[in-house]
C-alpha positions as a printed Julia matrix, in Angstrom:
84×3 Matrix{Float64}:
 66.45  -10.12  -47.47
 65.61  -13.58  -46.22
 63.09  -14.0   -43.88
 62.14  -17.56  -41.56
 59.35  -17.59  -39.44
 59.86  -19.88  -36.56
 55.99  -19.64  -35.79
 54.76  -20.47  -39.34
 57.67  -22.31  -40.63
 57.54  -20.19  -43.74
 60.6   -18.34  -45.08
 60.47  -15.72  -47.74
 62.63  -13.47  -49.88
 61.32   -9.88  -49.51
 62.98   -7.24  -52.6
 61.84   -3.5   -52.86
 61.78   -2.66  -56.8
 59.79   -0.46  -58.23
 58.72    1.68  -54.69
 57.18   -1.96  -54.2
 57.12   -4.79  -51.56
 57.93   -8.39  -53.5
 57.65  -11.21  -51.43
 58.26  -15.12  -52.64
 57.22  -17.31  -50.35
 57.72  -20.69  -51.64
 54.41  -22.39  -52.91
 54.13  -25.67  -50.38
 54.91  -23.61  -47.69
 52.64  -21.35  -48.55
 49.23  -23.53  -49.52
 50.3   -25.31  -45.81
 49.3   -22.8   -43.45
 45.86  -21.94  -43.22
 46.1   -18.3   -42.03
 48.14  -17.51  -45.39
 45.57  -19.53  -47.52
 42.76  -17.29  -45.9
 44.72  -14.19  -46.86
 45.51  -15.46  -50.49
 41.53  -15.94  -50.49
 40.51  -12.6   -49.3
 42.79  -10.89  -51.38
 41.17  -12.61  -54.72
 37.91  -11.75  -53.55
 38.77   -8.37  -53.08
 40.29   -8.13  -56.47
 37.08   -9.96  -57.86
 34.48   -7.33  -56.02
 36.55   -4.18  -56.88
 35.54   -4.96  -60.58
 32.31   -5.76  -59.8
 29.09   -3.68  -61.6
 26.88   -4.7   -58.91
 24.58   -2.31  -56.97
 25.11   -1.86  -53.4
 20.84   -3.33  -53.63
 21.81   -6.39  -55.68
 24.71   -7.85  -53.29
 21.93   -7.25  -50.6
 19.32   -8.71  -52.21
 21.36  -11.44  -52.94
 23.03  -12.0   -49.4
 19.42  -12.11  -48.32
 18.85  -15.02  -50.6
 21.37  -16.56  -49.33
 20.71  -16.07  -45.79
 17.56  -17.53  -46.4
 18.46  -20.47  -48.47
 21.01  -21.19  -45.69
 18.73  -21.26  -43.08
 16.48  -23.34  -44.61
 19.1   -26.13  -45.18
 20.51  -25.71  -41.86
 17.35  -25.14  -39.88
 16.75  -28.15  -38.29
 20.76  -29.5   -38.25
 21.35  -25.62  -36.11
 18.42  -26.02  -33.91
 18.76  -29.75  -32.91
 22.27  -28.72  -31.84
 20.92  -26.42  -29.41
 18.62  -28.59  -27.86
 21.91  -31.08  -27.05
């Protein structure tokens, strides 16, 4: 089956082998719209913290890191935008 999206301007072939979805969805098409890019990139990430050993406490204590580094950085940029 051969699929165009009008909206996204990205056509695909879509096969069922296997009991499974394949899609091909050409590679410039693809990489040009941002909502499939963002899909591609939660997907890997997905993949990446499925195999992940980290504790539930670690990723925490590391998201608090960064929350805090962040706001560090961004401090003064974030709150001198308010003040506009």
């Amino acid at each position: 089956m051969y699929i165009k999206d009008e909206v996204t301007k990205m056509s695909a072939k879509v096969k069922v082998k296997n009991g499974n979805f394949q899609v091909t969805i050409p590679m410039k098409e693809a990489y040009g719209n941002e909502n499939f890019r963002r899909f591609l990139e939660l997907q890997r990430a997905e993949e990446i913290i499925s195999h992940s050993k980290a504790s539930d406490e670690a990723i925490a204590f590391f998201a608090e890191e960064i929350d805090r580094d962040n706001w560090g950085k961004n401090k003064e940029w974030f709150l001198h935008g308010l003040s506009d």
